[in-house]
HTML snippet that shows the backbone in 3Dmol.js (N, CA, C, O; Angstrom):
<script src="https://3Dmol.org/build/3Dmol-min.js"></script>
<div id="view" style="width:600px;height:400px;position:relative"></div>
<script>
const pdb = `
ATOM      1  N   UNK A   1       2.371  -2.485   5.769  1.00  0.00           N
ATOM      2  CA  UNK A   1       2.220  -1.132   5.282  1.00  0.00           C
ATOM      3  C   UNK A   1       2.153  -0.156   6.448  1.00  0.00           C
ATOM      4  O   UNK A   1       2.687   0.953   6.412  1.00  0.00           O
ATOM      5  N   UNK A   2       1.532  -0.583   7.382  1.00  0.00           N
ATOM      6  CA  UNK A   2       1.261   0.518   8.651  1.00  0.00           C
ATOM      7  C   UNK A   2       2.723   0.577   9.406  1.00  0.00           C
ATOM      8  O   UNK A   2       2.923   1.782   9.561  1.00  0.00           O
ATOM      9  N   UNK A   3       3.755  -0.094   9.908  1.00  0.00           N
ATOM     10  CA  UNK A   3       4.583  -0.980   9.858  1.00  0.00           C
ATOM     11  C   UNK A   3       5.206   0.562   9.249  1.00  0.00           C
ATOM     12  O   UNK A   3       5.218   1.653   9.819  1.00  0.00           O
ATOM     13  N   UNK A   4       5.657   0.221   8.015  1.00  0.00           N
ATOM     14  CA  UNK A   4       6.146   1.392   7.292  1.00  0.00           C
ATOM     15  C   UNK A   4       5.922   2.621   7.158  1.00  0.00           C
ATOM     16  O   UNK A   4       6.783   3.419   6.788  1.00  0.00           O
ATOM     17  N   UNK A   5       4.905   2.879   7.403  1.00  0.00           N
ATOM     18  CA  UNK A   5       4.496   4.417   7.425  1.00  0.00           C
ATOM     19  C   UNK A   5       4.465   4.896   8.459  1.00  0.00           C
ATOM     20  O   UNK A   5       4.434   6.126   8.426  1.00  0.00           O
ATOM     21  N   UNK A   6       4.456   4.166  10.030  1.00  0.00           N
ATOM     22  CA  UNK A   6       4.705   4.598  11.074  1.00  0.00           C
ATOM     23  C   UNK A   6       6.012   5.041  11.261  1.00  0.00           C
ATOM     24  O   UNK A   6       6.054   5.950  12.089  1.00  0.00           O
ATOM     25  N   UNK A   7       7.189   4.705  10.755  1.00  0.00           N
ATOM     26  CA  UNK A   7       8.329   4.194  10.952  1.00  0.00           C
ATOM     27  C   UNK A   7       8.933   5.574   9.702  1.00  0.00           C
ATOM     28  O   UNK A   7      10.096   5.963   9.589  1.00  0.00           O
ATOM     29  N   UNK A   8       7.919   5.986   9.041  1.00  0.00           N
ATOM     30  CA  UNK A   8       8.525   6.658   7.733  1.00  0.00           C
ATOM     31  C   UNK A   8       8.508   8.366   7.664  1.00  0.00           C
ATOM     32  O   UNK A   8       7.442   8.947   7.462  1.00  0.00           O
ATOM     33  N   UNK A   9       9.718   9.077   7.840  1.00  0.00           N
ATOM     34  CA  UNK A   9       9.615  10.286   8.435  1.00  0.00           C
ATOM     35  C   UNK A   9       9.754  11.597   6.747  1.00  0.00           C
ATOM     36  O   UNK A   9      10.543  11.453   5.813  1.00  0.00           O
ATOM     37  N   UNK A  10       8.695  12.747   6.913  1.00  0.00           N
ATOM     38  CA  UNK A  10       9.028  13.504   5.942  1.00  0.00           C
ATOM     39  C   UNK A  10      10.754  13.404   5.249  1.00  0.00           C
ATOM     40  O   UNK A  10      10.759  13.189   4.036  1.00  0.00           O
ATOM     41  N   UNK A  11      11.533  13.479   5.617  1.00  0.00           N
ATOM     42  CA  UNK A  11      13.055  13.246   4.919  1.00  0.00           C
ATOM     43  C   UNK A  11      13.071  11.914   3.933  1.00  0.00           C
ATOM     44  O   UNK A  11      13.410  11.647   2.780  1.00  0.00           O
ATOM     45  N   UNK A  12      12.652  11.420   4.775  1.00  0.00           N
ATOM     46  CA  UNK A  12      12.698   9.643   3.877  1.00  0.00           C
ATOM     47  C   UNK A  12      11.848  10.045   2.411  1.00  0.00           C
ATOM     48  O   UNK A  12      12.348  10.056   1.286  1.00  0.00           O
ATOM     49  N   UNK A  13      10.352  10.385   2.788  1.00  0.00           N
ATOM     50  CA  UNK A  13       9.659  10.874   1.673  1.00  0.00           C
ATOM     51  C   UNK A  13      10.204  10.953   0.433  1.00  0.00           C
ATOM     52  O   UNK A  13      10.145  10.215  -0.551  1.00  0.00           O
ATOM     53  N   UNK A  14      11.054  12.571   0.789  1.00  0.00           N
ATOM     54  CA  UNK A  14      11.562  13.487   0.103  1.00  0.00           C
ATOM     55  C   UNK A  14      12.648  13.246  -0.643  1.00  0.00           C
ATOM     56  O   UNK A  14      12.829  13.762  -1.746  1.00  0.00           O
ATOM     57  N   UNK A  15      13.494  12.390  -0.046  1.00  0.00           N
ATOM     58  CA  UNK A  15      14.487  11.594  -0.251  1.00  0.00           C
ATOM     59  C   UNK A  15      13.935  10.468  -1.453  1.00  0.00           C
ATOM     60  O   UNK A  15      14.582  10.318  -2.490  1.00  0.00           O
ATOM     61  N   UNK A  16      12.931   9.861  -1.238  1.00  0.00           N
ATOM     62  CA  UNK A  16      12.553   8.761  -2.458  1.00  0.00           C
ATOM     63  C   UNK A  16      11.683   9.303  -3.538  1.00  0.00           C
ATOM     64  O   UNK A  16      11.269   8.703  -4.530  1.00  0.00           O
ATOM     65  N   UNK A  17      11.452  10.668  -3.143  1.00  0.00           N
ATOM     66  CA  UNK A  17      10.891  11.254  -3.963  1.00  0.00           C
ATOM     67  C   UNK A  17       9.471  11.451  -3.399  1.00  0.00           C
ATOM     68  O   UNK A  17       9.068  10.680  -2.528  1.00  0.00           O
ATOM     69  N   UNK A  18       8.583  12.597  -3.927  1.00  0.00           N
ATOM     70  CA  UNK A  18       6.870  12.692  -3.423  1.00  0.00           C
ATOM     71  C   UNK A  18       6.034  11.652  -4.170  1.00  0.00           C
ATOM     72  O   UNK A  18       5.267  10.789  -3.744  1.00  0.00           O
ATOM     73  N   UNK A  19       6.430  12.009  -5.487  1.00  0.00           N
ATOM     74  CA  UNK A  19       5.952  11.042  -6.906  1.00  0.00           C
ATOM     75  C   UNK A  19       5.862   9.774  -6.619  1.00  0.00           C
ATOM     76  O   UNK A  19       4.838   9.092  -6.577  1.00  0.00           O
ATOM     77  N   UNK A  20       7.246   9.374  -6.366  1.00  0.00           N
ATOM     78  CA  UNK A  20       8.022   8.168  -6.287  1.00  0.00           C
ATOM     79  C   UNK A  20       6.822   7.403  -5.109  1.00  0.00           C
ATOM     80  O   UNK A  20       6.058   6.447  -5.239  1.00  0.00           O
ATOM     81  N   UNK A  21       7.025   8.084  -4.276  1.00  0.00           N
ATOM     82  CA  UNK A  21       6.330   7.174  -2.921  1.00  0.00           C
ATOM     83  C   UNK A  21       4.986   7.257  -3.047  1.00  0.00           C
ATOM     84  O   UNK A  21       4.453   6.166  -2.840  1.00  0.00           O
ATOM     85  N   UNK A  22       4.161   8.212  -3.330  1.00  0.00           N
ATOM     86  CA  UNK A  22       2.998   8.272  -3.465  1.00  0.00           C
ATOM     87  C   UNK A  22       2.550   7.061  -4.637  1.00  0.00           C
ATOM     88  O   UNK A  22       1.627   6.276  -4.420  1.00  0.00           O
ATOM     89  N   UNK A  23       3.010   7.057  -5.354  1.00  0.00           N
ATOM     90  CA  UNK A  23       2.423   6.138  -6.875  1.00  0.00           C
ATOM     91  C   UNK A  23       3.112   4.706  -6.024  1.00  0.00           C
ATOM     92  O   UNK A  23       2.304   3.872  -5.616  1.00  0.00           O
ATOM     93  N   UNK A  24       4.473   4.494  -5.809  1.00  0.00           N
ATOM     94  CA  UNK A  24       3.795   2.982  -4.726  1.00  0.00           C
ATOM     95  C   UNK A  24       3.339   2.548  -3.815  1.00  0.00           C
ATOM     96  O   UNK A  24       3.029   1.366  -3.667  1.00  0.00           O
ATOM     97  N   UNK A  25       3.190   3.602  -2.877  1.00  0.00           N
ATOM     98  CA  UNK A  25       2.042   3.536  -2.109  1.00  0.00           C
ATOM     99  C   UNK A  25       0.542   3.188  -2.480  1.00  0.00           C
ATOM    100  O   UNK A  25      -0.193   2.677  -1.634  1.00  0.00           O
ATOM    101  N   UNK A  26       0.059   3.501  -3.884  1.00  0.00           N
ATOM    102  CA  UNK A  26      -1.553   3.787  -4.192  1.00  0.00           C
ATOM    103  C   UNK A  26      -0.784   2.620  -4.771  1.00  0.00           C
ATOM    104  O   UNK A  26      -1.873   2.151  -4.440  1.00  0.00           O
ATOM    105  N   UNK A  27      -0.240   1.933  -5.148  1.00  0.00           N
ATOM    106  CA  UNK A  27       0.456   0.605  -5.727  1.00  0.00           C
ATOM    107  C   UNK A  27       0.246  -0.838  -4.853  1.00  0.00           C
ATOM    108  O   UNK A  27      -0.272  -1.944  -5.002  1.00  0.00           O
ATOM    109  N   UNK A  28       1.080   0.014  -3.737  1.00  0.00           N
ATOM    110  CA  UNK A  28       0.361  -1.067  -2.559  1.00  0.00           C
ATOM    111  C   UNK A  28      -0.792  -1.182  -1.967  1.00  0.00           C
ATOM    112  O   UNK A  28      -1.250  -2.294  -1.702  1.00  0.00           O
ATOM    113  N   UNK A  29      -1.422  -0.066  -1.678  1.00  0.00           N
ATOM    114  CA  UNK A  29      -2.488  -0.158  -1.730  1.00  0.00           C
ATOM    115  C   UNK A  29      -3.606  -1.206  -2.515  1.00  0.00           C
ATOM    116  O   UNK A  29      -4.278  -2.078  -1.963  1.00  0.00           O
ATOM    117  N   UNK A  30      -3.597  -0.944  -3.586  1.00  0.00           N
ATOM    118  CA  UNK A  30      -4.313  -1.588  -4.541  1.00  0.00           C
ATOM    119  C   UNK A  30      -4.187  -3.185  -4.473  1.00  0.00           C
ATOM    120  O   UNK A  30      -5.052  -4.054  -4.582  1.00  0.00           O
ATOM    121  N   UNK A  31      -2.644  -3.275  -4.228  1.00  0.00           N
ATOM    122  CA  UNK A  31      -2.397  -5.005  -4.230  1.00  0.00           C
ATOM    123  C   UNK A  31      -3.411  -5.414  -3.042  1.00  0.00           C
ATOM    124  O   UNK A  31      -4.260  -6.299  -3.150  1.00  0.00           O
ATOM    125  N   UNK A  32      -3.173  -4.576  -1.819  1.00  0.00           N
ATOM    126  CA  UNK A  32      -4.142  -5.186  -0.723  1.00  0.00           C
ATOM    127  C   UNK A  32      -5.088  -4.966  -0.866  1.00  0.00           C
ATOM    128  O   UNK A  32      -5.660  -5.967  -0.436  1.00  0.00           O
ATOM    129  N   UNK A  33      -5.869  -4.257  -1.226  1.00  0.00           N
ATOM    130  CA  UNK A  33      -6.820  -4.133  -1.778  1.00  0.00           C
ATOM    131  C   UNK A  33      -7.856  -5.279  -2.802  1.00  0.00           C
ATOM    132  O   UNK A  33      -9.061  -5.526  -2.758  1.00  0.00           O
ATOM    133  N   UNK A  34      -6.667  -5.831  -3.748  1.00  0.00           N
ATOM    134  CA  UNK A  34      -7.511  -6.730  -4.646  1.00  0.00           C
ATOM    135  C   UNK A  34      -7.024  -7.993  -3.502  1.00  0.00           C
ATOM    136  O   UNK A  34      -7.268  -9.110  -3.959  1.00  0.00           O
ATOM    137  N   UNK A  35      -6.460  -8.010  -2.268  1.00  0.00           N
ATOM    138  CA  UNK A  35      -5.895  -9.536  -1.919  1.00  0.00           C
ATOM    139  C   UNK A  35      -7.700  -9.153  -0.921  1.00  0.00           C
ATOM    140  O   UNK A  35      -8.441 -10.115  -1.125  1.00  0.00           O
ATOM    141  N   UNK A  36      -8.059  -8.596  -0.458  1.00  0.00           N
ATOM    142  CA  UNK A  36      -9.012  -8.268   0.239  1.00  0.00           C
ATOM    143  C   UNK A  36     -10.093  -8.994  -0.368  1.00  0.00           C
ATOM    144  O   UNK A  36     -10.795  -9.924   0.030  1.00  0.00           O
ATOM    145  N   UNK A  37     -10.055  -8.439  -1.260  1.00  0.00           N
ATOM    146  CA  UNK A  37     -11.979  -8.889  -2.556  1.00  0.00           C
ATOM    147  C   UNK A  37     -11.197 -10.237  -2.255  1.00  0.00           C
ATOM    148  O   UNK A  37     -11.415 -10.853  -1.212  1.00  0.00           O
ATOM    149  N   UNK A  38     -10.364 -10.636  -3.113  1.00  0.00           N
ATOM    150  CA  UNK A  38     -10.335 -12.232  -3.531  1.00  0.00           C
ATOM    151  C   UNK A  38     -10.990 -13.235  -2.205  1.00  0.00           C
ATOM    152  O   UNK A  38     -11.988 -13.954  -2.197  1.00  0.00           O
ATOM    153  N   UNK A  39      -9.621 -12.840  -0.745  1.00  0.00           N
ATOM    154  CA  UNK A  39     -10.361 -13.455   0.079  1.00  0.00           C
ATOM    155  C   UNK A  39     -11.688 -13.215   0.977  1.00  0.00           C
ATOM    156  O   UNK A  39     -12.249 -14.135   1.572  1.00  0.00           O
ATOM    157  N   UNK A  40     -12.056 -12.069   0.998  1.00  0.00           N
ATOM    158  CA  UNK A  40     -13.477 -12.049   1.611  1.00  0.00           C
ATOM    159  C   UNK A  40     -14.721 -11.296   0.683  1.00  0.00           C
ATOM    160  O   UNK A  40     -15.843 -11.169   1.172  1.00  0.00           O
ATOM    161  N   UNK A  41     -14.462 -10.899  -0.450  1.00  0.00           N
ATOM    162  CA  UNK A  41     -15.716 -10.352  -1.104  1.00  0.00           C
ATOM    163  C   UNK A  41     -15.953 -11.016  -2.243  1.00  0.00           C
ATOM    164  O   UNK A  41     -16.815 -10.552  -2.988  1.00  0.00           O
ATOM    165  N   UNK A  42     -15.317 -12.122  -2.591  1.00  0.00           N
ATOM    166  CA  UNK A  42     -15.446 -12.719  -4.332  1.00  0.00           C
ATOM    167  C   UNK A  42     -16.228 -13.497  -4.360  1.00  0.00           C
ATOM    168  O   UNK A  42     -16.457 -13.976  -5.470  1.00  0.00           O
ATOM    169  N   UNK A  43     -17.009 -14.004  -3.198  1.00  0.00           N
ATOM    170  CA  UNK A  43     -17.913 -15.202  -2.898  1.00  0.00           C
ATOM    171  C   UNK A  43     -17.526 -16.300  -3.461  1.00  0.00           C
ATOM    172  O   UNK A  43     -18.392 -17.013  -3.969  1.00  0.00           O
ATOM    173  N   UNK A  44     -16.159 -16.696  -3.507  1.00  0.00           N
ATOM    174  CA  UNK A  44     -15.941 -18.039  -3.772  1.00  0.00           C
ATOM    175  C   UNK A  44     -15.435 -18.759  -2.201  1.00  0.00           C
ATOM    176  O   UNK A  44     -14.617 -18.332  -1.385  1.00  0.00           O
ATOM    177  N   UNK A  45     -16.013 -19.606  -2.185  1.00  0.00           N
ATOM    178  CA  UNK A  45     -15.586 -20.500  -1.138  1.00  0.00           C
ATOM    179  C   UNK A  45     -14.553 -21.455  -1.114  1.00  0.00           C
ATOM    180  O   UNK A  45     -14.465 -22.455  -1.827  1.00  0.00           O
ATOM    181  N   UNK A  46     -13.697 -21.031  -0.149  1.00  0.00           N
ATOM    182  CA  UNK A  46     -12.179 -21.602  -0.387  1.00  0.00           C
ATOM    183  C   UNK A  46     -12.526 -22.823   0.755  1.00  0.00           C
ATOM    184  O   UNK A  46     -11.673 -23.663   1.040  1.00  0.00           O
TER     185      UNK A  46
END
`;
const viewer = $3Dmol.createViewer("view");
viewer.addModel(pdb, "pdb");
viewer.setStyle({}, {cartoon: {color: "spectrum"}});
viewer.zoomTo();
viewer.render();
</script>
């Protein structure tokens, strides 16, 4: 993700849309987000 957004210039944005990128962004977000809990906050021991 950092990777991509470093790399990702206002045109590109605008080009995929504001909507567009913002809602999969908070999309991706979220996926890493729940991969986060599972492996370090769910207290299950893997």
């Amino acid at each position: 993700m950092l990777a991509e957004l470093e790399t990702t210039n206002v045109e590109a944005v605008f080009d995929e849309g504001l909507h567009e990128f913002l809602s999969r962004f908070i999309g991706e977000s979220a996926v890493l987000g729940h991969l986060i809990h599972e492996c370090y906050l769910s207290g299950d021991v893997r």
